[in-house]
N, CA, C and O atoms as CSV, one atom per row, in Angstrom:
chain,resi,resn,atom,element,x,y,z
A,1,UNK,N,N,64.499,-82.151,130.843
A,1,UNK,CA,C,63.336,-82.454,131.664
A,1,UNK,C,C,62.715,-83.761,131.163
A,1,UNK,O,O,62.410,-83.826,129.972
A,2,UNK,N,N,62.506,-84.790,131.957
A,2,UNK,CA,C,61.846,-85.635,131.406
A,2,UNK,C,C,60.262,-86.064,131.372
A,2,UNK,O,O,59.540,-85.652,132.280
A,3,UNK,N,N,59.825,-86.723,130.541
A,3,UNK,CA,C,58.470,-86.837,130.654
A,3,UNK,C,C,57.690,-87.279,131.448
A,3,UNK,O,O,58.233,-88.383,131.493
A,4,UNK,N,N,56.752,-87.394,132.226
A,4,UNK,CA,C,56.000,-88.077,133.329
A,4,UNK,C,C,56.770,-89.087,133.379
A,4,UNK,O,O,57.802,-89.087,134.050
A,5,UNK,N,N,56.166,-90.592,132.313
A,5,UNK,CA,C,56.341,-91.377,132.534
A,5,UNK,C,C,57.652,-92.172,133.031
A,5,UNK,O,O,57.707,-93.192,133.718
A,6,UNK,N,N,58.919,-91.233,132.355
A,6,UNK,CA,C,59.872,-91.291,132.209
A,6,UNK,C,C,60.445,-91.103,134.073
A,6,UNK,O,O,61.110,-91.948,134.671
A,7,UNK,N,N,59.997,-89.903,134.601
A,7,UNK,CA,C,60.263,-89.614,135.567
A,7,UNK,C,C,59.690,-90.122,137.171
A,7,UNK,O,O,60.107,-89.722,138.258
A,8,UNK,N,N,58.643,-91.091,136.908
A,8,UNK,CA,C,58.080,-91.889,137.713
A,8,UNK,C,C,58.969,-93.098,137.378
A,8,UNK,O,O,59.295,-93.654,138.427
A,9,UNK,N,N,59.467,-93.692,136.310
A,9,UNK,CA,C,60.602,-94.577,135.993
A,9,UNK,C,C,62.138,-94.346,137.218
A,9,UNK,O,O,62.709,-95.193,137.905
A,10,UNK,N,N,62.389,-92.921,137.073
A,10,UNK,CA,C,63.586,-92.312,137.708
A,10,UNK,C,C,63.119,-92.456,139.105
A,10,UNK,O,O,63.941,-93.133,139.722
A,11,UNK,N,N,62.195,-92.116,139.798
A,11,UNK,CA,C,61.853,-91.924,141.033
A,11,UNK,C,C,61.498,-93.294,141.364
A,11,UNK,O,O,61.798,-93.246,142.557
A,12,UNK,N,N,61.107,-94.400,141.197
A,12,UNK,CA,C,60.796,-95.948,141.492
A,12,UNK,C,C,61.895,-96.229,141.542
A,12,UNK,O,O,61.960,-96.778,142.642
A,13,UNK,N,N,63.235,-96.261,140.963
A,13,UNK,CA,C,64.331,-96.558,140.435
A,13,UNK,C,C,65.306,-96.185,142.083
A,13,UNK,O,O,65.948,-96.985,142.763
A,14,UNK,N,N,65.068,-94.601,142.327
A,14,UNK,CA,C,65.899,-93.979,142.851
A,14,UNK,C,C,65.188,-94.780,144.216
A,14,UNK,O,O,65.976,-95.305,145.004
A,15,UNK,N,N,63.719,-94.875,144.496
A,15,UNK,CA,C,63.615,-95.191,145.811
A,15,UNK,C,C,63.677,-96.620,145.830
A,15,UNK,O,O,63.265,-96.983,146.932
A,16,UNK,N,N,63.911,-97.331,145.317
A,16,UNK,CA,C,63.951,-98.904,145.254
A,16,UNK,C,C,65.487,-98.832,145.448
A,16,UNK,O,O,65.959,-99.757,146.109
A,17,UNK,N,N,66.288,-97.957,145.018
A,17,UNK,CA,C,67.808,-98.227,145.306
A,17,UNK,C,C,67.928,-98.053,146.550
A,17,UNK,O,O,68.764,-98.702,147.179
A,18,UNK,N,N,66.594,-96.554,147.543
A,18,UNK,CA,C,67.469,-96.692,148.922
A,18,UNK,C,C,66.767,-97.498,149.630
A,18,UNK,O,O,66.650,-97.150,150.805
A,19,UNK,N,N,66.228,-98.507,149.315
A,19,UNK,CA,C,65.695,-99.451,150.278
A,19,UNK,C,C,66.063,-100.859,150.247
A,19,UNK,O,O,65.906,-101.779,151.051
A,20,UNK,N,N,66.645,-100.765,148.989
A,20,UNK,CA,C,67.404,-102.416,149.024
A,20,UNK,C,C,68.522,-102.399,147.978
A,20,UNK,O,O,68.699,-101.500,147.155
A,21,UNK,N,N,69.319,-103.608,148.130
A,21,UNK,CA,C,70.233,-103.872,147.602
A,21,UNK,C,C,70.582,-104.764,146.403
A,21,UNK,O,O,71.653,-105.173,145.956
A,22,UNK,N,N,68.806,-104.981,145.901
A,22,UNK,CA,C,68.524,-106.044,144.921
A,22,UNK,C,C,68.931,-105.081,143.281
A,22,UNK,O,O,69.146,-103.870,143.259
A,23,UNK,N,N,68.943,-105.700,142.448
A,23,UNK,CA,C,69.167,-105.006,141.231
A,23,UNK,C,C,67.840,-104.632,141.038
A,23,UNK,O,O,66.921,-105.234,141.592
A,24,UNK,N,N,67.722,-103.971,140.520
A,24,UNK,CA,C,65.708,-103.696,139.325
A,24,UNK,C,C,65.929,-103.321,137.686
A,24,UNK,O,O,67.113,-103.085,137.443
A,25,UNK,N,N,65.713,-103.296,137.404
A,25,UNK,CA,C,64.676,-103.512,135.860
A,25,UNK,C,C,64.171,-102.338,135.111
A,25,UNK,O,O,62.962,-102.438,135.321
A,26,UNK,N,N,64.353,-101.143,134.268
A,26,UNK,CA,C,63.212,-100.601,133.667
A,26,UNK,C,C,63.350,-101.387,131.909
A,26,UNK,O,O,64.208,-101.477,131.030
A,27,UNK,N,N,61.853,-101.846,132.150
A,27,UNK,CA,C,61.594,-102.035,130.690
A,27,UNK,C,C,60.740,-101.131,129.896
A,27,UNK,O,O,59.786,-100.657,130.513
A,28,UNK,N,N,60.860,-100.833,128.817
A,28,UNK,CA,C,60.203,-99.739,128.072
A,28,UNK,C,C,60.517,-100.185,126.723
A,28,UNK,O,O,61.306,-101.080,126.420
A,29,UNK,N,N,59.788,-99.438,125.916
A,29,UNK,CA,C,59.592,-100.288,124.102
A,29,UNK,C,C,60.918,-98.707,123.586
A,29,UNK,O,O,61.168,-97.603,124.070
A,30,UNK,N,N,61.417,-99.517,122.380
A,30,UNK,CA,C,62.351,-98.564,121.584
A,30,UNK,C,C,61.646,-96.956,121.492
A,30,UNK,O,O,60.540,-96.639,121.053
A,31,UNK,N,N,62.535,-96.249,121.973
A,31,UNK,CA,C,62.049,-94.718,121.590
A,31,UNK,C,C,61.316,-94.022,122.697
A,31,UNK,O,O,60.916,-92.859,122.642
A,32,UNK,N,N,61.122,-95.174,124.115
A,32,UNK,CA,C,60.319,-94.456,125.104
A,32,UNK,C,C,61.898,-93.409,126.141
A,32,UNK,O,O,61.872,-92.672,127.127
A,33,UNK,N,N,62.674,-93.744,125.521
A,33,UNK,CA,C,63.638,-92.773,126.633
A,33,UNK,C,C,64.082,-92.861,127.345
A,33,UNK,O,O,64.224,-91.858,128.046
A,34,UNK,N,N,64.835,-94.474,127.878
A,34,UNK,CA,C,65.367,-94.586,128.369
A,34,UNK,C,C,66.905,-94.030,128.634
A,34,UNK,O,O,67.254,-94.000,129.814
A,35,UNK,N,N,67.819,-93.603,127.667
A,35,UNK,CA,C,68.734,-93.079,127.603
A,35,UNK,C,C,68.540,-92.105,128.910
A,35,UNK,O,O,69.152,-92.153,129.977
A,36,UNK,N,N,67.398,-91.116,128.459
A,36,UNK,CA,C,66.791,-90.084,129.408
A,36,UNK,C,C,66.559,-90.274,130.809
A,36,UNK,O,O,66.964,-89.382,131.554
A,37,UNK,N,N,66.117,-91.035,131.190
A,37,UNK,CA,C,66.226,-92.091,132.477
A,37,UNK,C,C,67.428,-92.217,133.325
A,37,UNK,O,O,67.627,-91.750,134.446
A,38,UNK,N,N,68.379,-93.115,132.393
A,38,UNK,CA,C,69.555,-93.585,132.863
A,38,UNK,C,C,70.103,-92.177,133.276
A,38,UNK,O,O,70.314,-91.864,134.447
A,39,UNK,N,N,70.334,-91.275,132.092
A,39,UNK,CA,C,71.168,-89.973,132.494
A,39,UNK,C,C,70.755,-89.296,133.717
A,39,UNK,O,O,71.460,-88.699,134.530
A,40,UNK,N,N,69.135,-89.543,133.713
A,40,UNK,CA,C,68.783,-88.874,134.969
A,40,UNK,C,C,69.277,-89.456,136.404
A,40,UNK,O,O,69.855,-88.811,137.278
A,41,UNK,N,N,68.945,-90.705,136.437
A,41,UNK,CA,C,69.180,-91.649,137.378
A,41,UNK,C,C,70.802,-91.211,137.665
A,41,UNK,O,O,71.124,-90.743,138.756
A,42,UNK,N,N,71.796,-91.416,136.560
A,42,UNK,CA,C,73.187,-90.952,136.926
A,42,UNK,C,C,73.113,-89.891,137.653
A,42,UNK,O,O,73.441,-90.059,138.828
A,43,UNK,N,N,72.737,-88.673,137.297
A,43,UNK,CA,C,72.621,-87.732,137.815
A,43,UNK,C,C,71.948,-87.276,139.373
A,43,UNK,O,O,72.215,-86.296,140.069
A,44,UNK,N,N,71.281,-88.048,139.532
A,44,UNK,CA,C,70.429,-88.005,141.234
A,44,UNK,C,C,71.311,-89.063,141.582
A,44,UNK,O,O,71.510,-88.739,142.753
A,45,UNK,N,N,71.982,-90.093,141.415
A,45,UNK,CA,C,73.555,-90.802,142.242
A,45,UNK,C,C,74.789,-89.936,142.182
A,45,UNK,O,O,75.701,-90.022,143.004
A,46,UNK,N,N,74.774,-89.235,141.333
A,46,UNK,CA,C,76.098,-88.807,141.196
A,46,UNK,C,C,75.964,-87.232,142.558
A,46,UNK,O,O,76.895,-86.874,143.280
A,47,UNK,N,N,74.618,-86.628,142.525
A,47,UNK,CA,C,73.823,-85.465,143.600
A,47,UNK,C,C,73.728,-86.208,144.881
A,47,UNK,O,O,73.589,-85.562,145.920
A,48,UNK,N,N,73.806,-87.815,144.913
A,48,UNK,CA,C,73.964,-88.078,146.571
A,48,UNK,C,C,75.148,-88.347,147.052
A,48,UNK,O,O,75.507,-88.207,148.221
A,49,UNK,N,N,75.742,-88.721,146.193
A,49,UNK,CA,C,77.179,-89.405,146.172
A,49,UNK,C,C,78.264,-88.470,146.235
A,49,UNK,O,O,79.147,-88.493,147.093
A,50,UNK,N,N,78.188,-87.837,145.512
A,50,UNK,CA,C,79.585,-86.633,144.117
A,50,UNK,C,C,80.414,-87.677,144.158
A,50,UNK,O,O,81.583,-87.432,144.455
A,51,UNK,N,N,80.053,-88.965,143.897
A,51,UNK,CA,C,80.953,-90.290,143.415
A,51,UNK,C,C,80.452,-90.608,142.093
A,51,UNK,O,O,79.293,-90.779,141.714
A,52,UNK,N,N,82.136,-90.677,141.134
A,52,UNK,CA,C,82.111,-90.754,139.643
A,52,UNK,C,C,80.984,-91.893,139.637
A,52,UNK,O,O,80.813,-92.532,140.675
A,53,UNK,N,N,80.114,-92.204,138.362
A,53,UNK,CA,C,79.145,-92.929,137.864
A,53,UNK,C,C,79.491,-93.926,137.188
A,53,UNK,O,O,79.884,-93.301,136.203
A,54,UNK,N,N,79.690,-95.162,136.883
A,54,UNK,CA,C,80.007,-95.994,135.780
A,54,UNK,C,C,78.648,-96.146,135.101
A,54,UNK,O,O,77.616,-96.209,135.769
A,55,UNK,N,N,78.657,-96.210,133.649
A,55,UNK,CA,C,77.142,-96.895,132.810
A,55,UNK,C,C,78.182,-97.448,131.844
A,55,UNK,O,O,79.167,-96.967,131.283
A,56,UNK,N,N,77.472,-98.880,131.867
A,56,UNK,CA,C,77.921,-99.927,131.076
A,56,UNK,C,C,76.704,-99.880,129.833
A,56,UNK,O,O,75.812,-99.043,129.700
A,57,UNK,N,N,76.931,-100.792,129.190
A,57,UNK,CA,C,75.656,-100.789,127.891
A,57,UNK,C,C,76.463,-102.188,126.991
A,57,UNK,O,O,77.622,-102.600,127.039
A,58,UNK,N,N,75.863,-102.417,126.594
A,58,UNK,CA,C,76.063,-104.110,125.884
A,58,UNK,C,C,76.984,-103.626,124.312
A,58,UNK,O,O,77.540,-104.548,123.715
A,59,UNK,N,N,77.109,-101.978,123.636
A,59,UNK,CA,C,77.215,-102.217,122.607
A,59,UNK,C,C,78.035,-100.006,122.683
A,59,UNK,O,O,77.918,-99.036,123.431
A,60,UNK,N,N,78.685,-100.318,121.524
A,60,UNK,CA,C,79.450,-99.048,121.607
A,60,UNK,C,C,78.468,-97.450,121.294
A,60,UNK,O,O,78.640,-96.246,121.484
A,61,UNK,N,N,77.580,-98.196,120.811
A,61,UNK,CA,C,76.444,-96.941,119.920
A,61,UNK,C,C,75.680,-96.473,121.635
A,61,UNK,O,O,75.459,-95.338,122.057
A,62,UNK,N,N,75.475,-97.527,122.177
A,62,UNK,CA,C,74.455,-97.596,123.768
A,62,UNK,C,C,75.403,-96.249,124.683
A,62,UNK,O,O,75.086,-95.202,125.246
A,63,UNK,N,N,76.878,-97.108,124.392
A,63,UNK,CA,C,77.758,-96.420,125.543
A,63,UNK,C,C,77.939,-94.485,125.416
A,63,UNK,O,O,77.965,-93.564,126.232
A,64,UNK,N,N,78.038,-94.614,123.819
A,64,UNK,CA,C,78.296,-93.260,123.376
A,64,UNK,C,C,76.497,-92.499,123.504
A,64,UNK,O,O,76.246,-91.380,123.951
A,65,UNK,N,N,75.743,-93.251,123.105
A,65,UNK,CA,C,73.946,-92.484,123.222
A,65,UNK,C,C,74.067,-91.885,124.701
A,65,UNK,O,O,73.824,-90.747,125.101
A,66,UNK,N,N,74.613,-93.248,125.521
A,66,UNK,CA,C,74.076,-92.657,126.811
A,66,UNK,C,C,75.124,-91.738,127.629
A,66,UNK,O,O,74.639,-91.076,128.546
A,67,UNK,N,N,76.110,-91.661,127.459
A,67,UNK,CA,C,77.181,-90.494,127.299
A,67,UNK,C,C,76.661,-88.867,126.659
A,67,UNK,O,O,76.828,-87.788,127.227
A,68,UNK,N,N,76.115,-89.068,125.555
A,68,UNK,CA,C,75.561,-88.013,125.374
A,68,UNK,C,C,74.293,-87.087,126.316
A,68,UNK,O,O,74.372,-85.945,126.768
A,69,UNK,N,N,73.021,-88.189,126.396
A,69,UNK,CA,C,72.586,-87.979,127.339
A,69,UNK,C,C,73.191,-87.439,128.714
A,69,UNK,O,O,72.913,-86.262,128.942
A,70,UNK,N,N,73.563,-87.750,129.172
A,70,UNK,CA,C,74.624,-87.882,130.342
A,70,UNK,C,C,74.634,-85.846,130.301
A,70,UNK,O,O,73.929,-84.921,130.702
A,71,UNK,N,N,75.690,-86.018,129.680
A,71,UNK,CA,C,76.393,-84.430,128.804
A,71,UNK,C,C,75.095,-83.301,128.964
A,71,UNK,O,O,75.017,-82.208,129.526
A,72,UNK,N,N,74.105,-84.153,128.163
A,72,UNK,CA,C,72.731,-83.307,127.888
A,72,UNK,C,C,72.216,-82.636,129.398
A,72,UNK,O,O,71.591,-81.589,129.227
A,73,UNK,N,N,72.326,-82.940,130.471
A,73,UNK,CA,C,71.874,-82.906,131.691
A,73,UNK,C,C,72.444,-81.708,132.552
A,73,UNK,O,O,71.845,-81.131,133.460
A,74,UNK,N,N,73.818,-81.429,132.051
A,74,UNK,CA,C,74.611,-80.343,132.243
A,74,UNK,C,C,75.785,-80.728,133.150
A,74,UNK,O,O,76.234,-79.862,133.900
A,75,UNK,N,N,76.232,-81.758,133.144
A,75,UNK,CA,C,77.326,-82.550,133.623
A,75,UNK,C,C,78.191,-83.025,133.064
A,75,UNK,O,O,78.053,-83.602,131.986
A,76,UNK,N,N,79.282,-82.889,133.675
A,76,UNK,CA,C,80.512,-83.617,132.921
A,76,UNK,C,C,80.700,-85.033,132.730
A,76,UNK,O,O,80.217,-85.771,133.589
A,77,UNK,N,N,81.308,-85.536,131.767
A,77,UNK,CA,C,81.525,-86.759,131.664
A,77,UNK,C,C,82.614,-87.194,130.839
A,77,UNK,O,O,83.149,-86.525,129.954
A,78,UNK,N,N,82.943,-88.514,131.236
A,78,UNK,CA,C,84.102,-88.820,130.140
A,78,UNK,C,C,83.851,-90.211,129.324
A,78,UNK,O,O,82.998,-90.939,129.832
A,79,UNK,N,N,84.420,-90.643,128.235
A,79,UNK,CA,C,84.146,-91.967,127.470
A,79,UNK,C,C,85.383,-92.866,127.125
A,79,UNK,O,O,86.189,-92.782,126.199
A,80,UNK,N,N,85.298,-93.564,127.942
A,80,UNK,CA,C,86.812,-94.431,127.888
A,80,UNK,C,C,87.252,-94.681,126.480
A,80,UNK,O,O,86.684,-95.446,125.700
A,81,UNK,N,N,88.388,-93.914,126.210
A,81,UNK,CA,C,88.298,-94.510,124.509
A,81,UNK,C,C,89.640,-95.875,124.042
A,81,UNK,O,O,89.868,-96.511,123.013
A,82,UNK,N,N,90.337,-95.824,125.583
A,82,UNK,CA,C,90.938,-97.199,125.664
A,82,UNK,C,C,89.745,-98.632,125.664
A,82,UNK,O,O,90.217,-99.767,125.715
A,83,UNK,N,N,88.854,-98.512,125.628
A,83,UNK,CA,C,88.216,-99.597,125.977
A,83,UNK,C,C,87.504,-99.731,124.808
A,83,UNK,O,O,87.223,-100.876,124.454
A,84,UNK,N,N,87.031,-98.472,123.902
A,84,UNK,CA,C,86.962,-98.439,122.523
A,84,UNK,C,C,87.746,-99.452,121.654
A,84,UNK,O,O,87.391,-100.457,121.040
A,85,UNK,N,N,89.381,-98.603,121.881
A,85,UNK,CA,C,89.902,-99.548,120.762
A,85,UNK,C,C,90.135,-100.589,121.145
A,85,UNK,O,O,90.338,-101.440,120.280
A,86,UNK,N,N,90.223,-101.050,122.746
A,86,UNK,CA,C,90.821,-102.321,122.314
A,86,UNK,C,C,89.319,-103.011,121.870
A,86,UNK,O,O,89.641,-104.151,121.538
A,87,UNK,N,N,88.089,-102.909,121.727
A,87,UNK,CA,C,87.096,-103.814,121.155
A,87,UNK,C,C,87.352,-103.614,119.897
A,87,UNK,O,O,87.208,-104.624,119.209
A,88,UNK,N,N,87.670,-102.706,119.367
A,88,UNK,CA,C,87.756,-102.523,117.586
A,88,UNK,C,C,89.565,-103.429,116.815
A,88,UNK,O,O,89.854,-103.726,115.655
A,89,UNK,N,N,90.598,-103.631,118.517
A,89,UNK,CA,C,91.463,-104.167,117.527
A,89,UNK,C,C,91.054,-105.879,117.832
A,89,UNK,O,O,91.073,-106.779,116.992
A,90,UNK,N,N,90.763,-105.973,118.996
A,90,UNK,CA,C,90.064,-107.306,119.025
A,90,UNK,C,C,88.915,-107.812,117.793
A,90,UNK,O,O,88.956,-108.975,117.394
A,91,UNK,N,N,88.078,-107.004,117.338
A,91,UNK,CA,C,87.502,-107.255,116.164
A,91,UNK,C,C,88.051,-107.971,115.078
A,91,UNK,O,O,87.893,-109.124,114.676
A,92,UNK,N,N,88.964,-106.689,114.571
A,92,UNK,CA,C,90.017,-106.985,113.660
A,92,UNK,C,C,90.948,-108.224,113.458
A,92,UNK,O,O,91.219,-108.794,112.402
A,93,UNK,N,N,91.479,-108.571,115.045
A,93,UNK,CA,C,92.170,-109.843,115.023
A,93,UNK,C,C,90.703,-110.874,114.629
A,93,UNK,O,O,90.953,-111.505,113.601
A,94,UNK,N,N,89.663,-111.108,115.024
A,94,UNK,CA,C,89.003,-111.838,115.073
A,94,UNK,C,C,88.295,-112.090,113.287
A,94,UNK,O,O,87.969,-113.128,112.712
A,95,UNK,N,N,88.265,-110.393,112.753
A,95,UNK,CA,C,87.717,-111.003,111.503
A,95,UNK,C,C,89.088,-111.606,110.187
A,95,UNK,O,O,89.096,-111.794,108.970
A,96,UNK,N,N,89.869,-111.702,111.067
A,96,UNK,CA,C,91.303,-111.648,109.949
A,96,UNK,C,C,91.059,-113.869,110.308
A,96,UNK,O,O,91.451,-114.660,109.450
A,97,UNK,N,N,90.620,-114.198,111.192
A,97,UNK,CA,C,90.399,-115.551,111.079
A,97,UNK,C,C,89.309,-115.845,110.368
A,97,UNK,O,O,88.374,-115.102,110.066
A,98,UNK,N,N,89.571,-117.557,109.986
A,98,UNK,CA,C,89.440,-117.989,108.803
A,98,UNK,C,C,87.657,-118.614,108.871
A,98,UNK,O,O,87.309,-119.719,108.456
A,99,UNK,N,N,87.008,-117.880,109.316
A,99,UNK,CA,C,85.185,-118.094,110.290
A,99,UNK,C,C,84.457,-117.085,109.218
A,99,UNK,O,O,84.968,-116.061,108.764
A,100,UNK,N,N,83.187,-117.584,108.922
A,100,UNK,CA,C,82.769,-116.523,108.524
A,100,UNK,C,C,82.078,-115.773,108.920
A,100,UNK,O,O,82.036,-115.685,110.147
A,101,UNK,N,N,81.179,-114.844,108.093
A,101,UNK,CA,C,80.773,-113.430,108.338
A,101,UNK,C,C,79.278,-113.747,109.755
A,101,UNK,O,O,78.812,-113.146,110.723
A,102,UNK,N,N,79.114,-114.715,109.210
A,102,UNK,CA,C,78.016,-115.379,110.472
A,102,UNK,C,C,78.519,-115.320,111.507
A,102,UNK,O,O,78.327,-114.323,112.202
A,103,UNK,N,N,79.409,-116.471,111.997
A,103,UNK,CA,C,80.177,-116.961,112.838
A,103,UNK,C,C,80.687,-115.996,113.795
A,103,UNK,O,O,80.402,-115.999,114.993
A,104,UNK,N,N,81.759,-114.842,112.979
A,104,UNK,CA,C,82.058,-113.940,113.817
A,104,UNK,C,C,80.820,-112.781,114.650
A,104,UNK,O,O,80.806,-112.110,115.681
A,105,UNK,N,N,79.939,-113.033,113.571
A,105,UNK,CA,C,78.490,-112.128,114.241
A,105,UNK,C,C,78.169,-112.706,115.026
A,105,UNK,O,O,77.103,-112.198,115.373
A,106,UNK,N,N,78.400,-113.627,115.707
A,106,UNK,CA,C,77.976,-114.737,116.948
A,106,UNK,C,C,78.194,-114.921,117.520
A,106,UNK,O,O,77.497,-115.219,118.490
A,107,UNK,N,N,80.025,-114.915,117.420
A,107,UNK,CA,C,81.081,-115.013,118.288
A,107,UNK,C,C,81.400,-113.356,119.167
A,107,UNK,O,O,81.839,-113.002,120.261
A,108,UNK,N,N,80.840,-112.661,117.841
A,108,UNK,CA,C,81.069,-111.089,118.692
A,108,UNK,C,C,80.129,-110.689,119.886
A,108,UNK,O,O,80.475,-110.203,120.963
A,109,UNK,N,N,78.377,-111.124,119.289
A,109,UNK,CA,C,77.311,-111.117,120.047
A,109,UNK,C,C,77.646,-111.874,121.305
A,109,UNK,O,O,77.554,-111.186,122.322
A,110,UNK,N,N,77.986,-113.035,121.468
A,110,UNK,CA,C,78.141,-114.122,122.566
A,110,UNK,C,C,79.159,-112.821,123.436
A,110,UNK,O,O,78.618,-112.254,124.386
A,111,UNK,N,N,80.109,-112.558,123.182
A,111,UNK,CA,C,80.941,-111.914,123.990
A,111,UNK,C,C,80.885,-110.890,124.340
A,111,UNK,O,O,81.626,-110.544,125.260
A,112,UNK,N,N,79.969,-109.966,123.744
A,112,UNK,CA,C,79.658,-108.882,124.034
A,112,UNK,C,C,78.282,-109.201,125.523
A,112,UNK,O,O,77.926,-108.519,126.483
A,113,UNK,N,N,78.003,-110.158,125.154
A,113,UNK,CA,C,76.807,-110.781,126.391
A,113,UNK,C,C,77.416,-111.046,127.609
A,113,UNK,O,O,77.086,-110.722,128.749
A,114,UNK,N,N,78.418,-111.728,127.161
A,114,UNK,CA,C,79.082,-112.420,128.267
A,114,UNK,C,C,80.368,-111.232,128.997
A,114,UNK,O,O,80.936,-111.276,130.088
A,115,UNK,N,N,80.447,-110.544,128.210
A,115,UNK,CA,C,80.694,-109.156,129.047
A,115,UNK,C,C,79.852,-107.996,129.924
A,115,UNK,O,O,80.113,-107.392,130.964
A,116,UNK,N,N,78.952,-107.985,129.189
A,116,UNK,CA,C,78.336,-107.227,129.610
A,116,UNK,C,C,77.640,-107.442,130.950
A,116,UNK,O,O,77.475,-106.664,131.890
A,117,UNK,N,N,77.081,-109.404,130.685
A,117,UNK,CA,C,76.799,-109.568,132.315
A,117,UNK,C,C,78.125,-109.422,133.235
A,117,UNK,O,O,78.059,-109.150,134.433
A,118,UNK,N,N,79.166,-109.604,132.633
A,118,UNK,CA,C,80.471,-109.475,134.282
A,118,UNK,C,C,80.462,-107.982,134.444
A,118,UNK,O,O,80.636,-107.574,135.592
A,119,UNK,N,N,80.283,-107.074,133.466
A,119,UNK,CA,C,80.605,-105.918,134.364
A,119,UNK,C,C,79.329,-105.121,134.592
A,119,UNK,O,O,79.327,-103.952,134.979
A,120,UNK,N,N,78.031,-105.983,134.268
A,120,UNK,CA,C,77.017,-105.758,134.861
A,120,UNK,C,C,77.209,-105.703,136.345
A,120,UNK,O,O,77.077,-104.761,137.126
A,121,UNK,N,N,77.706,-107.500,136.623
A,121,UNK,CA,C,77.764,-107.890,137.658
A,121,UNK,C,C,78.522,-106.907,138.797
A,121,UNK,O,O,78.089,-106.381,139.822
A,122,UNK,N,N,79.667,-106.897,138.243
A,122,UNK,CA,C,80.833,-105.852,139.119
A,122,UNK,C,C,80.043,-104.108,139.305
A,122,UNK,O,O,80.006,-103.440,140.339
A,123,UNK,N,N,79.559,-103.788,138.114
A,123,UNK,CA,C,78.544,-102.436,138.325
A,123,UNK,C,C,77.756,-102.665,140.361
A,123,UNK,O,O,77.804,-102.195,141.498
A,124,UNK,N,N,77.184,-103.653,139.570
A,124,UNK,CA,C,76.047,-104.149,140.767
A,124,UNK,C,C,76.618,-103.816,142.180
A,124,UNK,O,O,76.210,-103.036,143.040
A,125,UNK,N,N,77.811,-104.748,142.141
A,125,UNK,CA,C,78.139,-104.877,143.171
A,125,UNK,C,C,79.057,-103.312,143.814
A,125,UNK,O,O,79.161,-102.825,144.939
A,126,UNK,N,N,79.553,-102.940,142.546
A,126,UNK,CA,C,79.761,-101.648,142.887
A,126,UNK,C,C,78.872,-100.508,143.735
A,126,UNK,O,O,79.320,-99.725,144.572
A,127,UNK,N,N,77.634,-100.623,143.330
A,127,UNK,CA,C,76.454,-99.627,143.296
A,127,UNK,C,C,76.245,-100.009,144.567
A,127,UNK,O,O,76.034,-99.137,145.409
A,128,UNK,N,N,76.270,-101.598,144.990
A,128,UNK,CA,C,75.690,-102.009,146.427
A,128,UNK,C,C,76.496,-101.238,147.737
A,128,UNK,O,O,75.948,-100.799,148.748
A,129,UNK,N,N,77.594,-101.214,147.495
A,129,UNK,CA,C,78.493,-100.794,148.039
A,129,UNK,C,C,78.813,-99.280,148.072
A,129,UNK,O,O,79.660,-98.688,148.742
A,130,UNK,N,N,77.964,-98.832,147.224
A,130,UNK,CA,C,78.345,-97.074,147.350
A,130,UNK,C,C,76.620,-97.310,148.261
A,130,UNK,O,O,76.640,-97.284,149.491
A,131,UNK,N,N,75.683,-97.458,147.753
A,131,UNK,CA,C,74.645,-97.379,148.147
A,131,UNK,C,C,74.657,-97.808,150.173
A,131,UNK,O,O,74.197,-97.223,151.153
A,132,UNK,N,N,75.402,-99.038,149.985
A,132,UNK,CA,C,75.602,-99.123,151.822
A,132,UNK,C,C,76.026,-97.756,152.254
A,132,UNK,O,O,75.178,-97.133,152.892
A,133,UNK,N,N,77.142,-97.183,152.038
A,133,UNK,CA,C,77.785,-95.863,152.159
A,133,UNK,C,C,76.987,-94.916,152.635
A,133,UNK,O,O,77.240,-94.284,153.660
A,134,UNK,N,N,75.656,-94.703,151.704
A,134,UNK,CA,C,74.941,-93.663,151.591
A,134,UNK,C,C,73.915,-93.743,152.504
A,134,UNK,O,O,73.251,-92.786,152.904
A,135,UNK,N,N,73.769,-95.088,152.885
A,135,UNK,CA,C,72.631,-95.564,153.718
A,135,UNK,C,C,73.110,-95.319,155.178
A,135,UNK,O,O,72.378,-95.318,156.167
A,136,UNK,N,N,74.545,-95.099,155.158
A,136,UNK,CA,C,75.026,-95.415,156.705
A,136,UNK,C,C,75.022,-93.932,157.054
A,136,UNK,O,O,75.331,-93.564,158.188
């Protein structure tokens, strides 16, 4: 169950999705619950849809938190663990070059950004497109 605030978050969220096709935004400070949110939000798309959910997240700790969440809600879910390793053997190749401990923290951050907006992007456009669906 989530908390007021949390759930006026979910419901702005859910009705801003059926009225347009723009992306939106929740911002909230560390520890307000967003995880809680997202899972919910999955969950009222996944109740209009019964179309699988993608949640992306910038970082492996995000993907697995909000997976759990997810779980917590009483739904199934799964966690790509091909997409796991290949970031952990890509790591590996990357810290075995001759850059240091900075560098690769920079080079990992940059790419993890620059991923995260493309399959932000592709999410988006995904969502637009189930969302036309739902609208029609």
């Amino acid at each position: 169950m989530l908390r007021d605030y949390q759930q006026n978050a979910h419901d702005e969220v859910i009705e801003h999705l059926k009225k347009s096709l723009e992306p939106c935004l929740i911002e909230a400070p560390t520890g307000a619950g967003k995880s809680h949110i997202i899972a919910a939000i999955a969950k009222t798309l996944y109740g209009m849809s019964k179309k699988r959910i993608l949640c992306l997240a910038p970082s492996k700790e995000l993907v697995q938190q909000n997976h759990a969440k997810y779980l917590a809600t009483g739904n199934q879910a799964s966690l790509n663990r091909y997409i796991e390793e290949n970031i952990q053997e890509y790591l590996k190749k990357l810290s075995s070059l001759s850059y240091s401990t900075d560098t690769i923290d920079r080079i990992n951050k940059l790419t993890n950004i620059v991923g995260s907006i493309n399959n932000y992007i592709l999410h988006i456009n995904n969502l637009n497109n189930l969302l036309n669906k739902v609208k029609k």
